[in-house]
N, C-alpha and C positions, 0 to 999 in steps of 0.2 A: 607651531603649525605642522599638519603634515606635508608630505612630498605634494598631493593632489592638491592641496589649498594651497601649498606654496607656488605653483603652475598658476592656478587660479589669481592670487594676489598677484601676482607679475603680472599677470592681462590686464589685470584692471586696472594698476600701475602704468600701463602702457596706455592705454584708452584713454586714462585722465591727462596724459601727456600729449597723444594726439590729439586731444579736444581741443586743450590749448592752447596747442601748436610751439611747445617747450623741445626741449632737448631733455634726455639723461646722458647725456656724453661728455658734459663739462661745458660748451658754448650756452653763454646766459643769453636770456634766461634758461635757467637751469629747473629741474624739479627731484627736490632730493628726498629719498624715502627715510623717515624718520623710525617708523616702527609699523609694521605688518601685523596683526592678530585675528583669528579665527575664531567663532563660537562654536559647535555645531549646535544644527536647528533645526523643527521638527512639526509638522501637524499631522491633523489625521490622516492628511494625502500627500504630505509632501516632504522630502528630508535631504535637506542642505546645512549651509553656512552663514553666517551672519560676520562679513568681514570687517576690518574698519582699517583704515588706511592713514594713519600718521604722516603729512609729507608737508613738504616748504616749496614754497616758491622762492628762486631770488634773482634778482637782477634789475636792470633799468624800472624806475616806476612807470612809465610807461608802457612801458613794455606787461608788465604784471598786470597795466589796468587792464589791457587788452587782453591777457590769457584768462584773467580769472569771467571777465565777460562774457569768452565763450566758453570758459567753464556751466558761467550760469545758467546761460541758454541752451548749450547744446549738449552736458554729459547726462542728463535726464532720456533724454529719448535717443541717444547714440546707441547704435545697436553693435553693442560688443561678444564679438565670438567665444565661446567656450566650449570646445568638444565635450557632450555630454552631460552640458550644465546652460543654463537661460538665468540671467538678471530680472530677478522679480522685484527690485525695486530699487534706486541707490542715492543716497541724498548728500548733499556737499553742505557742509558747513566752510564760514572762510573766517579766521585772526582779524584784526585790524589793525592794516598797515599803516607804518607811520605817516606822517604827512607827507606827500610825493612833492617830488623835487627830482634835481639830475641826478642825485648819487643811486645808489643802486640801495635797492631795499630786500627784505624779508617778508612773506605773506604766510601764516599757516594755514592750512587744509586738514580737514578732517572728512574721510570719504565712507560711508557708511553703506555697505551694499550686501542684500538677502542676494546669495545663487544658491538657483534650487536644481537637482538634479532632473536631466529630462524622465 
């Protein structure tokens, strides 16, 4: 990726994180970025990126049921900042976690988001 999609990939890394109310700091639950990639993308009016965001959830199943929840509901229409750039659209796919219980589990995430340049 470049420098600007890399700025960009970290916001939105961060966004998915606030939504769920996770940490990236090491206190589980945790949200660990697995792999960042960029397309660029393009219409008659409009030219950005098509990002896709590789990332894990892990910790208490509990805990995960509740982040990925308000993953579900709320990183759709969370209005995330980007100097210079706008979320024209961003879709969450989720793994399926094992059977919940106390031990601490794994969820993957798959974050699929067009920014388009303002």
């Amino acid at each position: 990726m470049r420098p600007a999609s890399d700025r960009i990939a970290m916001r939105l890394v961060q966004a998915v994180a606030d939504t769920a109310g996770v940490g990236l700091n090491g206190e589980k639950p945790i949200l660990i970025v697995e792999e960042l990639a960029a397309q660029e993308w393009a219409s008659a009016t409009f030219v950005g990126a098509l990002h896709r965001l590789d990332l894990r959830l892990e910790g208490p199943a509990a805990a995960l049921a509740a982040a990925t929840e308000r993953l579900q509901h709320g990183l759709a229409t969370r209005d995330i900042p980007l100097p210079g750039h706008f979320v024209a659209e961003i879709a969450l796919t989720l793994g399926h976690p094992p059977h919940e219980d106390d031990c601490d589990i794994a969820i993957s995430l798959i974050v699929n988001a067009l920014v388009l340049q303002d």
